[in-house]
C-alpha positions as CSV (number, residue, x, y, z in Angstrom):
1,X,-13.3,-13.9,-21.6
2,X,-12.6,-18.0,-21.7
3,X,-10.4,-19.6,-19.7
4,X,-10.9,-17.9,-16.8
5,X,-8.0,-15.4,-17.5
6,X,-7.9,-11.7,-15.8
7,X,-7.2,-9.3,-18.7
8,X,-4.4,-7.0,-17.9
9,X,-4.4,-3.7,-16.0
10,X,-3.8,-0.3,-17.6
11,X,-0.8,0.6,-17.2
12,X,-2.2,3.7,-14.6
13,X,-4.0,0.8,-12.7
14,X,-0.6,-1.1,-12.7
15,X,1.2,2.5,-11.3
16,X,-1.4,2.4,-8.3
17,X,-0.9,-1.6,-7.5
18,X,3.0,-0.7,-7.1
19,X,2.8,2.7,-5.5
20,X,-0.2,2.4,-3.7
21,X,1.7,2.2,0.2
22,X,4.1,5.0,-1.1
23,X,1.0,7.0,-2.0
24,X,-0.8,6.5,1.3
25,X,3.1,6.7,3.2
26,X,3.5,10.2,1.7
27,X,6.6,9.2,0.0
28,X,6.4,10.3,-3.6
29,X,6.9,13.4,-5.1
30,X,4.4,16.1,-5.8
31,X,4.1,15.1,-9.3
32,X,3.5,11.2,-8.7
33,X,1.5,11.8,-6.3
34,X,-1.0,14.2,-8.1
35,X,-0.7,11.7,-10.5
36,X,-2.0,8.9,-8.6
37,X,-3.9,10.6,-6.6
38,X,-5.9,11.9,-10.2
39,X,-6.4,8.6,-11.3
40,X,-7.5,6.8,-8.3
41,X,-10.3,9.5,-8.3
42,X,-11.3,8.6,-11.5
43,X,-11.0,5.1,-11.4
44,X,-13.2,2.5,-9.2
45,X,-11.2,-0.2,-8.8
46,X,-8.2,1.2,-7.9
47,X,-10.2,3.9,-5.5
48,X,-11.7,0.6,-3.9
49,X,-8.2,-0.6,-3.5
50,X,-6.9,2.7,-2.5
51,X,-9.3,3.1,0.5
52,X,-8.9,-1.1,1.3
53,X,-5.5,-0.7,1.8
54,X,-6.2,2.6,4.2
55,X,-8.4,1.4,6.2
56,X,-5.9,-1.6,6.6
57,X,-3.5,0.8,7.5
58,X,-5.6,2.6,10.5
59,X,-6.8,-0.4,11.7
60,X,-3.1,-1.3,12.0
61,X,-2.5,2.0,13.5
62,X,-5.3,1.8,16.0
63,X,-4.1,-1.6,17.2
64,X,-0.7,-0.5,18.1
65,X,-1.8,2.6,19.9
66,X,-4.3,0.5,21.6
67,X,-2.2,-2.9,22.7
68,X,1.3,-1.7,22.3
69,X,4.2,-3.1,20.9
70,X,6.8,-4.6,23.0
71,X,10.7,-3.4,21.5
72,X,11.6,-7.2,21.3
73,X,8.7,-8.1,19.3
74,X,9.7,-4.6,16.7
75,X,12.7,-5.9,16.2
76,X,12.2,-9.7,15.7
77,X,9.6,-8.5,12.7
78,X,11.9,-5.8,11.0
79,X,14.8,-8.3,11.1
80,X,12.5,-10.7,9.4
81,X,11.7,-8.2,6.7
82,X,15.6,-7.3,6.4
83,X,15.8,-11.2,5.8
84,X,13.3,-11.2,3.4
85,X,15.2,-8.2,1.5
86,X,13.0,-5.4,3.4
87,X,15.1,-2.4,3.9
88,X,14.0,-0.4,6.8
89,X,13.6,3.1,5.6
């Protein structure tokens, strides 16, 4: 490899950069998610990723049971994402 390029990702690897919160939200269907859930076992990198962006997640998670979150503070950062083109689901 020259030039410092990445080569590209399989297309499965591609599939679990996109889907990956999905995934972990429990928002696909069955199919997808066996799917995904199939290839991250069978594939470092994107397991690595997988469980980097759980543990992100319950870190999250642990922080808001822990410190709270005031309703003014919710809002001002979901209408930011709405901004941004974010719909709340």
């Amino acid at each position: 490899m020259s030039g410092g390029q990445i080569p590209p990702l399989p297309p499965e690897c591609m599939e679990v950069l996109k889907h990956v919160w999905d995934f972990l939200d429990d928002q696909m269907s069955e199919d997808a998610t066996e799917r995904l859930r199939a290839h991250i076992a069978g594939c470092e990198g994107c397991f690595q990723y997988a469980t980097f962006q759980q543990n992100f997640l319950d870190a999250l998670g642990a922080m808001r049971r822990r410190w709270g979150v005031k309703p003014e503070l919710r809002e001002k950062v979901l209408t930011a994402l709405r901004d941004e083109g974010y719909a709340e689901k």
